[in-house]
C-alpha positions in Angstrom: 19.4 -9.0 -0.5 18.3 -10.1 2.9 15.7 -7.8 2.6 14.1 -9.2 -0.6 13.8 -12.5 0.2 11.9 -11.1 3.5 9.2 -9.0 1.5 8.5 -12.2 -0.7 8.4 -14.8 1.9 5.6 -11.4 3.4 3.8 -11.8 0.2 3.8 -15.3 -0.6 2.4 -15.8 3.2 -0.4 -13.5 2.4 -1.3 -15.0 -0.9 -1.7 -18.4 0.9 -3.2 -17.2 3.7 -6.2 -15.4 1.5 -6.4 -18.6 -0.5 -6.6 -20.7 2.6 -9.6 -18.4 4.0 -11.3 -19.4 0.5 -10.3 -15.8 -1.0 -8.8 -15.8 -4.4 -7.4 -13.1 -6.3 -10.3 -13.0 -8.9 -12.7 -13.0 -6.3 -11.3 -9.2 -5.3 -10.9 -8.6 -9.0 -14.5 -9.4 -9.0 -15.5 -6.4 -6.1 -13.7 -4.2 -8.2 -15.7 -5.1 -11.5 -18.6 -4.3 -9.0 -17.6 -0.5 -7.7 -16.0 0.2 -11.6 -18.2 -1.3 -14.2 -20.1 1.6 -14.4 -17.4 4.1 -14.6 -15.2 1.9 -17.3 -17.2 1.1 -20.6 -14.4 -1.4 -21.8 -13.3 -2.5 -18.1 -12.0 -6.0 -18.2 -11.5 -8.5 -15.3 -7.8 -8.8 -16.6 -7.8 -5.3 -15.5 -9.1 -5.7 -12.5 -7.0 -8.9 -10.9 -3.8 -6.4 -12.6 -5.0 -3.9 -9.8 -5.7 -6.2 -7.3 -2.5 -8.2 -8.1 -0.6 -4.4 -7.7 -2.5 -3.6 -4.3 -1.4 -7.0 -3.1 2.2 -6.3 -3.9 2.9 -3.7 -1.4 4.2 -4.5 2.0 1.8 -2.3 4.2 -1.3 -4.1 2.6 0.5 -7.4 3.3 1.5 -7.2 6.6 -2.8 -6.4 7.3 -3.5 -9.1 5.4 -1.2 -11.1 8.0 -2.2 -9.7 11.3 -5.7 -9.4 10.6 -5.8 -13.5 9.4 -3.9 -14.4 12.4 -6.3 -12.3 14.8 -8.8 -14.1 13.1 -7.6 -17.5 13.1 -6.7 -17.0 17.1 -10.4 -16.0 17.7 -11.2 -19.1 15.6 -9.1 -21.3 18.0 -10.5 -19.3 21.5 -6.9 -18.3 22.0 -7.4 -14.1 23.0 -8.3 -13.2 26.4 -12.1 -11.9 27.3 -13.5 -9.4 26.5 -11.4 -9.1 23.4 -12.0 -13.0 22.2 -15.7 -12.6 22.7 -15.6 -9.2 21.0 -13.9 -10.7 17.4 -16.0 -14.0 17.9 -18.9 -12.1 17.2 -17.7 -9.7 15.1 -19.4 -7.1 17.5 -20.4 -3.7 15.1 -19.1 -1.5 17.8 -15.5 -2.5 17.9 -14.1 -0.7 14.8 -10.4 -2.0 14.9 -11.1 -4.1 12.1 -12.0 -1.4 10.4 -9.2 0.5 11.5 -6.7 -2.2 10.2 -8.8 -1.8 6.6 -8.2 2.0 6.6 -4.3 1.4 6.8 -4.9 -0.6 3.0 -7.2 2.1 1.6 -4.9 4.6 2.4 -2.6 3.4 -0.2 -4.3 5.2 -3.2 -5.8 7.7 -1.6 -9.2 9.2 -0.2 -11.4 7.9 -3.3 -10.7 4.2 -1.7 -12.5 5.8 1.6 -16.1 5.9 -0.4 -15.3 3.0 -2.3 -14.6 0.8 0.9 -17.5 2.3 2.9 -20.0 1.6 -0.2 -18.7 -2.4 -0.5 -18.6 -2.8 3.5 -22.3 -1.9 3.5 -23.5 -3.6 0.3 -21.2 -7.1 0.9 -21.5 -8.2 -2.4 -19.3 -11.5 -3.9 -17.0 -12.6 -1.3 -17.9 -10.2 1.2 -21.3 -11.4 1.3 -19.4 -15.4 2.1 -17.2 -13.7 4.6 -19.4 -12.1 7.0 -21.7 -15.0 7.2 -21.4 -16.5 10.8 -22.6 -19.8 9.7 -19.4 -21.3 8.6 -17.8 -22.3 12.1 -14.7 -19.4 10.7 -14.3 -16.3 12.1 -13.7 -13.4 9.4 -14.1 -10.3 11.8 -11.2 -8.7 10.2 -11.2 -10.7 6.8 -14.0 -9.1 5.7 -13.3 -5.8 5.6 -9.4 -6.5 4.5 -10.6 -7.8 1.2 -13.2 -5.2 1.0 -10.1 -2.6 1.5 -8.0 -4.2 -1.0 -10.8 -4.3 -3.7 -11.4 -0.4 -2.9 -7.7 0.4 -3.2 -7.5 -1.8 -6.4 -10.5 0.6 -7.6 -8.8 3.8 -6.5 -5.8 2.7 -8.0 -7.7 1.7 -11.2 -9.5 5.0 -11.4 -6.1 6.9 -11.1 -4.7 4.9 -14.2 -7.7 6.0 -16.0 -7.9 9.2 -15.6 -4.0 9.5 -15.6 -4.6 8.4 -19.1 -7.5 10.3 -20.4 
């Protein structure tokens, strides 16, 4: 019982969280739209937030959503030690942990999410292309690529259901 109320206090932290970065959940549902449209003649965005809403649910995925948001919002504030504060601040391409922390969501539905991330990270469309803009005075190092992880698990997912079906 203990337990329970644990994972929801996880998950309601990580809803608010995304929503207080400016990331809602039709905003994922919207990358997904993007990487399955063309793979889905009747896809809906119902269908879409339902996967994203399903990703969101499990712990692993929540407990990145957590620690990379509070990396972030610790770079924001200049609270890590150099080299690693400057390193996040600027979101510096080699680093990779970011990435990294992205990989442990994609994982979830399998190796399909690996293309599907790798393909969103590099086009940044949506969202994506909001969160790794520097201009903002917010630091999305790992933000970026945890929505963009969540989006291609909800799309691996989706694409599992489909085929599951067919």
């Amino acid at each position: 019982m203990k337990e329970e109320k644990k994972m929801n206090l996880t998950e309601e932290t990580a809803r608010k969280w995304l929503h207080e970065r400016g990331v809602e959940i039709k905003d994922i549902a919207e990358l997904v739209m993007y990487l399955q449209h063309k793979y889905h003649d009747n896809l809906l965005i119902e269908d879409c937030i339902h996967n994203v809403e399903k990703v969101i649910s499990k712990r692993e995925v929540q407990n990145a959503i957590l620690t990379g948001i509070q990396l972030d919002r610790l770079a924001e504030k200049k609270m890590l030690e150099e080299p690693l504060q400057g390193i996040i601040e600027v979101d510096e391409g080699l680093y990779g942990v970011d990435e990294i922390l992205a990989f442990s969501i994609v994982n979830v539905y399998g190796s399909i999410g690996f293309t599907n991330y790798g393909y969103i990270d590099k086009q940044k469309p949506g969202i994506l292309e909001k969160l790794n803009d520097k201009s903002g005075g917010q630091c999305h190092t790992f933000l970026d690529d945890i929505v963009g992880a969540i989006a291609a698990a909800a799309s691996s997912r989706l694409a599992h259901r489909v085929e599951s079906t067919e």
